[in-house]
PAVEXDO-355659 format. One record per atom (N, C-alpha, C): residue in three letters; residue number from 0; atom name; x negated, y, z. Coordinates in nm, 2 decimals, m for minus. Layout:
BEGIN
r aa: ALA, i: NUM, at: CA, c1: X, c2: Y, c3: Z
...
END
This chain:
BEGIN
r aa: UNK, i: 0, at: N, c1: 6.98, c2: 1.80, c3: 5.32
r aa: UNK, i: 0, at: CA, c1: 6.93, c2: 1.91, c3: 5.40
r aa: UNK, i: 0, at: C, c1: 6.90, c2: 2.03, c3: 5.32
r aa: UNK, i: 1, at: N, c1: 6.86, c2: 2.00, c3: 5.16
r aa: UNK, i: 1, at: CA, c1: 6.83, c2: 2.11, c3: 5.12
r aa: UNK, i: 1, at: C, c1: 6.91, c2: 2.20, c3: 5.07
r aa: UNK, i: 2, at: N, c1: 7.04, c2: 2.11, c3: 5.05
r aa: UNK, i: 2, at: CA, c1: 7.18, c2: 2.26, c3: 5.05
r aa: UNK, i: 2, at: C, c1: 7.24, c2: 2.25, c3: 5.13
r aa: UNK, i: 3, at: N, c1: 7.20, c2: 2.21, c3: 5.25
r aa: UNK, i: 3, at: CA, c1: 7.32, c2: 2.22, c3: 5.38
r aa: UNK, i: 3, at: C, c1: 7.46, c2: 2.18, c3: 5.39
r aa: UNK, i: 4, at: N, c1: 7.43, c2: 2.05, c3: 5.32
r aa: UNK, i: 4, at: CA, c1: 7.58, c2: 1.98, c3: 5.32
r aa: UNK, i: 4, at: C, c1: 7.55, c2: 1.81, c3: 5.38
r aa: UNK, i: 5, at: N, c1: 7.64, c2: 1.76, c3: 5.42
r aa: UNK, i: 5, at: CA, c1: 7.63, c2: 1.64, c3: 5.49
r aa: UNK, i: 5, at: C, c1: 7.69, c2: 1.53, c3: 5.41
r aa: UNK, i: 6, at: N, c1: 7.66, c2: 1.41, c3: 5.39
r aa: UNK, i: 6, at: CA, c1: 7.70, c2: 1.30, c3: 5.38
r aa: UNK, i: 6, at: C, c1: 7.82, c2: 1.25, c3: 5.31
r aa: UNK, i: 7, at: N, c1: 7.94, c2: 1.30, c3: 5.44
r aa: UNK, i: 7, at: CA, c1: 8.06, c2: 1.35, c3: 5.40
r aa: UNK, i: 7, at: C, c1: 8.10, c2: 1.37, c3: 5.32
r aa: UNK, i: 8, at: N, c1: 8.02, c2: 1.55, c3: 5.33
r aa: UNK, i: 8, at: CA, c1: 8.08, c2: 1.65, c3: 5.20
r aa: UNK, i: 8, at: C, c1: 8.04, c2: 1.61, c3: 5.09
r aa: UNK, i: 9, at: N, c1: 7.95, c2: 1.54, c3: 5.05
r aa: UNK, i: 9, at: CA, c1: 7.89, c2: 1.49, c3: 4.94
r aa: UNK, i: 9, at: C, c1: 8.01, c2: 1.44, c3: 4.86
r aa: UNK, i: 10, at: N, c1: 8.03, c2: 1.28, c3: 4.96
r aa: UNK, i: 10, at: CA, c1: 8.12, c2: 1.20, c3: 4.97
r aa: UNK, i: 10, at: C, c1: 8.25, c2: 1.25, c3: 4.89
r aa: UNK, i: 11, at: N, c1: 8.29, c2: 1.35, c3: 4.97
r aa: UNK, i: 11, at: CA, c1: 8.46, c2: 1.44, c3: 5.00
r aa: UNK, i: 11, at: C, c1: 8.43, c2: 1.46, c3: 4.79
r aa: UNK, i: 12, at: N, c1: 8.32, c2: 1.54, c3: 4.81
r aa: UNK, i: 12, at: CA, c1: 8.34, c2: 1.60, c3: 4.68
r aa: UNK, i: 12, at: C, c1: 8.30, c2: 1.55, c3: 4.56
r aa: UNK, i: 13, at: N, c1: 8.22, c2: 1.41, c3: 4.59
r aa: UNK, i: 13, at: CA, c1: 8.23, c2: 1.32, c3: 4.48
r aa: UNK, i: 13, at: C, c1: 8.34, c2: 1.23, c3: 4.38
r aa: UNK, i: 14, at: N, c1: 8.45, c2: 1.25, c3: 4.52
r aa: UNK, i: 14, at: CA, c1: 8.58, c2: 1.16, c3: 4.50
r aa: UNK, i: 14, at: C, c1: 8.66, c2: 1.27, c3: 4.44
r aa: UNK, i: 15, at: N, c1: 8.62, c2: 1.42, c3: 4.49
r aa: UNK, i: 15, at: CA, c1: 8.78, c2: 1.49, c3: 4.41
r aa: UNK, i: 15, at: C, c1: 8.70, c2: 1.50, c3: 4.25
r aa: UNK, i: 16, at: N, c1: 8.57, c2: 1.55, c3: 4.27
r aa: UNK, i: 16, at: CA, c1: 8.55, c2: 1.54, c3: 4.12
r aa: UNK, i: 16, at: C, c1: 8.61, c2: 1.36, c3: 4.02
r aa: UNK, i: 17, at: N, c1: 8.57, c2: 1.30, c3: 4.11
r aa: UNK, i: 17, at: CA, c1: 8.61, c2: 1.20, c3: 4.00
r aa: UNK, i: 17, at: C, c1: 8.80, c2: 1.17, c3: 3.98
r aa: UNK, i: 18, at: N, c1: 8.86, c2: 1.21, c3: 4.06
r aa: UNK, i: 18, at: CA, c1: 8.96, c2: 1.24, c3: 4.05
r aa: UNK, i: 18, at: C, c1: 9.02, c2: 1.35, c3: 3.94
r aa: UNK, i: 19, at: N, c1: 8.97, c2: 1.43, c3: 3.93
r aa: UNK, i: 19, at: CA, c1: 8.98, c2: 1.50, c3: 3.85
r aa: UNK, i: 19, at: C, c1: 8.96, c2: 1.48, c3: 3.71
r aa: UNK, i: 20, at: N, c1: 8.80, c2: 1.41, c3: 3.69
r aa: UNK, i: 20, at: CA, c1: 8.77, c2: 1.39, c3: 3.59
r aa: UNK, i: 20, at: C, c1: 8.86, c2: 1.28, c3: 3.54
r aa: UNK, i: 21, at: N, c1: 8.90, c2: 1.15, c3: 3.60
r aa: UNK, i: 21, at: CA, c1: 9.01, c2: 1.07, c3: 3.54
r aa: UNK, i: 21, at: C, c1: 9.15, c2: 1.12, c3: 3.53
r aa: UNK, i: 22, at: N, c1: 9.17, c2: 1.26, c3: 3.59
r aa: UNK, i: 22, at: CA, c1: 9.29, c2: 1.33, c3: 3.51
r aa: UNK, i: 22, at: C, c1: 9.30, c2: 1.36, c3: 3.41
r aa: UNK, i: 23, at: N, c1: 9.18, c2: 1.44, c3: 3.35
r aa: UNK, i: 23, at: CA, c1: 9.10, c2: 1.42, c3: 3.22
r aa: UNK, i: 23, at: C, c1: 9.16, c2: 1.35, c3: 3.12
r aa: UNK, i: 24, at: N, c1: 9.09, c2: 1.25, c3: 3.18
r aa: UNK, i: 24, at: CA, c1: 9.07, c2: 1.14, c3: 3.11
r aa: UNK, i: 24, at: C, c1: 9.23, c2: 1.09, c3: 3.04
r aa: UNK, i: 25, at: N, c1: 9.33, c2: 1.07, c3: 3.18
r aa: UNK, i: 25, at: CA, c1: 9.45, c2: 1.04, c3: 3.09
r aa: UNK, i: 25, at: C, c1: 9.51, c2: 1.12, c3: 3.05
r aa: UNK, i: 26, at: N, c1: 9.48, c2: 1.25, c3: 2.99
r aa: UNK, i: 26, at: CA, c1: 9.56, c2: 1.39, c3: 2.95
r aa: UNK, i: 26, at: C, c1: 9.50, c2: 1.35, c3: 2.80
r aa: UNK, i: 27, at: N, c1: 9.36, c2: 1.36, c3: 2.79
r aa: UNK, i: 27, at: CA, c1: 9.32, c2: 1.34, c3: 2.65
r aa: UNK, i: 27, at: C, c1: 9.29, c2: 1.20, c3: 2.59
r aa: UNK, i: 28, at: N, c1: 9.27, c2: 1.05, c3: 2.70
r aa: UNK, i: 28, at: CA, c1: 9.22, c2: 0.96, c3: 2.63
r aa: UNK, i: 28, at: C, c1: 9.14, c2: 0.97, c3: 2.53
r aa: UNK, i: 29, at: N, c1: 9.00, c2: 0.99, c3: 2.60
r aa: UNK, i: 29, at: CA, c1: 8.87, c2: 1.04, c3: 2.51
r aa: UNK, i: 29, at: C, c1: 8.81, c2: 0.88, c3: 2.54
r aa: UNK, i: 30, at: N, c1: 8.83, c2: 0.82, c3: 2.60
r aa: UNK, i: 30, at: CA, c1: 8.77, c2: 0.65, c3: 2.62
r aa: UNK, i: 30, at: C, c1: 8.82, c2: 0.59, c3: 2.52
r aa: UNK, i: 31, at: N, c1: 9.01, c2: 0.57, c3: 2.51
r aa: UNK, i: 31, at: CA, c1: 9.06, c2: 0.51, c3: 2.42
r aa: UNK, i: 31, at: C, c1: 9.03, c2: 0.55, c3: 2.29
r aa: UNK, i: 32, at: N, c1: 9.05, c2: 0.65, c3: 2.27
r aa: UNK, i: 32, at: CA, c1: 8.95, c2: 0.68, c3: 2.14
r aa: UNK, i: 32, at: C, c1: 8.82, c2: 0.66, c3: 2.06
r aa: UNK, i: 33, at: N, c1: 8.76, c2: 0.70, c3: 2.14
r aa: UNK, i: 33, at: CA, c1: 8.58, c2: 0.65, c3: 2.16
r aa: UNK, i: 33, at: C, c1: 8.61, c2: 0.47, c3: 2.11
r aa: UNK, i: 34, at: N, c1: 8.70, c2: 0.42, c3: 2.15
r aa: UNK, i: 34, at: CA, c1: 8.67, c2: 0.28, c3: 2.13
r aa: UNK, i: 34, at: C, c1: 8.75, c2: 0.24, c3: 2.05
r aa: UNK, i: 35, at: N, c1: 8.86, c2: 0.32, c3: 1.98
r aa: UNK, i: 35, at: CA, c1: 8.92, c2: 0.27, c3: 1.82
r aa: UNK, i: 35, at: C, c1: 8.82, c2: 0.37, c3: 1.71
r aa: UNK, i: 36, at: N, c1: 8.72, c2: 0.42, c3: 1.73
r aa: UNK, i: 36, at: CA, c1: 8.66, c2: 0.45, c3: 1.64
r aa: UNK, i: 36, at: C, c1: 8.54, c2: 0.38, c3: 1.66
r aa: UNK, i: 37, at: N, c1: 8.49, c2: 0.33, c3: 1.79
r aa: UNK, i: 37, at: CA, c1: 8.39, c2: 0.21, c3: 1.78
r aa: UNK, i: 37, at: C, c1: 8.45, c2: 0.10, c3: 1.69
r aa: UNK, i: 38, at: N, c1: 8.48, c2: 0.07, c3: 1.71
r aa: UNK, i: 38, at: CA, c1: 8.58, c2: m0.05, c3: 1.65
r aa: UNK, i: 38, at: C, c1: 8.62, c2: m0.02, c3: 1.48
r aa: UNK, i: 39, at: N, c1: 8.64, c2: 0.11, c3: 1.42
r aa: UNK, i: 39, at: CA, c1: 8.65, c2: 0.13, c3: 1.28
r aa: UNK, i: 39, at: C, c1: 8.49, c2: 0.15, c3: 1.20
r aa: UNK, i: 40, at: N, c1: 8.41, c2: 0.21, c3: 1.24
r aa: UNK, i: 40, at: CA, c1: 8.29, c2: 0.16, c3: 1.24
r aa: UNK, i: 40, at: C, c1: 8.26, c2: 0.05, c3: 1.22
r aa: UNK, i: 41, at: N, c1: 8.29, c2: m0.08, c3: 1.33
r aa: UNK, i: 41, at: CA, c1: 8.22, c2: m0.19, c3: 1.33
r aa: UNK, i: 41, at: C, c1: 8.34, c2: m0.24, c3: 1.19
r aa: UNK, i: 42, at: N, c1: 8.42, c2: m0.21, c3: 1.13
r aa: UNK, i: 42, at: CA, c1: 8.45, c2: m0.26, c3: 1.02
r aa: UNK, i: 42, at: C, c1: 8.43, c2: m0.21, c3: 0.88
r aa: UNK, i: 43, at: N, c1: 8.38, c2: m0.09, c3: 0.88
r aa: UNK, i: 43, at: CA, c1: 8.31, c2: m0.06, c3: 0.78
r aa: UNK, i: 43, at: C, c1: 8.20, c2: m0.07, c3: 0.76
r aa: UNK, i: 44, at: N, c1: 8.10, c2: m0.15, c3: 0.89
r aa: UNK, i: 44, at: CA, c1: 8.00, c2: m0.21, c3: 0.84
r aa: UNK, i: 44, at: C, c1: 8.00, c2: m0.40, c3: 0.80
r aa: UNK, i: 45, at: N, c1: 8.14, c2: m0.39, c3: 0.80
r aa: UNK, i: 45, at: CA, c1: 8.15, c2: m0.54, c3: 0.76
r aa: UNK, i: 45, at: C, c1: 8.27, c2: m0.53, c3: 0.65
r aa: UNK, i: 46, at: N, c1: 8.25, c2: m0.44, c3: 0.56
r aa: UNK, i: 46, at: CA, c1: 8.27, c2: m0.39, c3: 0.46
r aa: UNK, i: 46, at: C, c1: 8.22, c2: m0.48, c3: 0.33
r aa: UNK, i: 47, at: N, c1: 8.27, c2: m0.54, c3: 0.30
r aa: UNK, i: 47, at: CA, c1: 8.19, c2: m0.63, c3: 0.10
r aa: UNK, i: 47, at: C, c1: 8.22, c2: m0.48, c3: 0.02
r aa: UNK, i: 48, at: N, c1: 8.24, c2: m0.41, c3: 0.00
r aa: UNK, i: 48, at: CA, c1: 8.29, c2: m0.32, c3: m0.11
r aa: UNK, i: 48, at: C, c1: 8.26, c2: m0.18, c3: m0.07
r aa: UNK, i: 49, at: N, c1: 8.23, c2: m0.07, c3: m0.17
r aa: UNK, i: 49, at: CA, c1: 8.21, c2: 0.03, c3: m0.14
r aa: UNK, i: 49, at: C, c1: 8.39, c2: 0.12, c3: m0.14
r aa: UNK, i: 50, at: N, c1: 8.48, c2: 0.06, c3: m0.21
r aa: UNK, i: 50, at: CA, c1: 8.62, c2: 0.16, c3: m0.21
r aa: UNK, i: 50, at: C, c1: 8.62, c2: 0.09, c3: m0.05
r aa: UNK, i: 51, at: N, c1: 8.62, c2: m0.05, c3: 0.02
r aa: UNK, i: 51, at: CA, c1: 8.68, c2: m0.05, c3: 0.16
r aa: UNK, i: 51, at: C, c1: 8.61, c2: 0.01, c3: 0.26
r aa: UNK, i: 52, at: N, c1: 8.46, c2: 0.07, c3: 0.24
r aa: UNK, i: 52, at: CA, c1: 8.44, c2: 0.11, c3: 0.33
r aa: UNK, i: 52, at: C, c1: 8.47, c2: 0.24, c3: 0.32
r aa: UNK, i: 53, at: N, c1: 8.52, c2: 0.35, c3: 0.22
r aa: UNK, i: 53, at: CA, c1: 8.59, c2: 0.44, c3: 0.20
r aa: UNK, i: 53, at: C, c1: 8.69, c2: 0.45, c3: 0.29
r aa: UNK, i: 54, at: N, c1: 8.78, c2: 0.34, c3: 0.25
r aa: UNK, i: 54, at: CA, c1: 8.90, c2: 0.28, c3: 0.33
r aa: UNK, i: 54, at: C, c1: 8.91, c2: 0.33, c3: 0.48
r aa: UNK, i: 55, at: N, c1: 8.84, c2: 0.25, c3: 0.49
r aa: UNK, i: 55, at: CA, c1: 8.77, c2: 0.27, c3: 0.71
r aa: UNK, i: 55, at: C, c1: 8.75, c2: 0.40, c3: 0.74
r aa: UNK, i: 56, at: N, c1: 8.65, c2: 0.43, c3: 0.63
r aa: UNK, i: 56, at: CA, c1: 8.64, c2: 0.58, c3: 0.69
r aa: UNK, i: 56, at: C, c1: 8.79, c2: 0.64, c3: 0.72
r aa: UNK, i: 57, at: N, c1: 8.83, c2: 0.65, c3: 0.60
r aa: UNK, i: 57, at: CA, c1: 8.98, c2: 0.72, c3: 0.56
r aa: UNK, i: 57, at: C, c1: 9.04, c2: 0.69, c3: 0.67
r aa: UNK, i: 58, at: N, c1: 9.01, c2: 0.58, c3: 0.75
r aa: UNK, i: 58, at: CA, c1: 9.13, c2: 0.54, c3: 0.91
r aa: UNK, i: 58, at: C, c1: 9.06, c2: 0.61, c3: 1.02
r aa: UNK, i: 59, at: N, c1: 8.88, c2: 0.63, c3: 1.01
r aa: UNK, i: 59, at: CA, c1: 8.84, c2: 0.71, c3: 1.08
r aa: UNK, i: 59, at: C, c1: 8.92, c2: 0.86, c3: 1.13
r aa: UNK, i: 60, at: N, c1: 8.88, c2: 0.92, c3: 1.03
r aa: UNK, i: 60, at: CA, c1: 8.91, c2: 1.06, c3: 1.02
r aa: UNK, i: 60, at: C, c1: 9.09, c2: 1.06, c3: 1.06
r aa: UNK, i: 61, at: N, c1: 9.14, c2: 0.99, c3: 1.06
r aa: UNK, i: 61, at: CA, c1: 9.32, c2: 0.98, c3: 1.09
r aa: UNK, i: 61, at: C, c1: 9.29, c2: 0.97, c3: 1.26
r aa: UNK, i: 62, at: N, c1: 9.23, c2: 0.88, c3: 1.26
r aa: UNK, i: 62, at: CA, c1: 9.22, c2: 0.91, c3: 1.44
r aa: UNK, i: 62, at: C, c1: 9.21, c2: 1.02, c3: 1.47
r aa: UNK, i: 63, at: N, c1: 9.09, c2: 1.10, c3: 1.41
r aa: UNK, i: 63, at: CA, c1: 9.04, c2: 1.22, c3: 1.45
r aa: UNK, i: 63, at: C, c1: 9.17, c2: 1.33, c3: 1.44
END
């Protein structure tokens, strides 16, 4: 009521934004990403050595 939109229109314009936003999404793959650098992380904290976790990083930054 307090911006004079209905239910609907909420509705209508909840769906194109998220529409849009998963256009986004597969133009840049900011998820898949997000989660091969999650994932290089979780190996250079299971790192025995300081040159491998160099290493990781070094795979890090290649994503980027």
């Amino acid at each position: 009521q307090e911006y004079d939109i209905s239910r609907q229109g909420v509705h209508d314009l909840v769906r194109r934004v998220e529409g849009i936003l998963e256009e986004y999404e597969k133009k840049l793959q900011l998820v898949e990403k997000f989660q091969e650098v999650k994932q290089k992380v979780k190996e250079i904290e299971d790192c025995r050595s300081l040159q491998e976790a160099k290493q990781a990083a070094e795979n890090i930054l290649e994503l980027l």
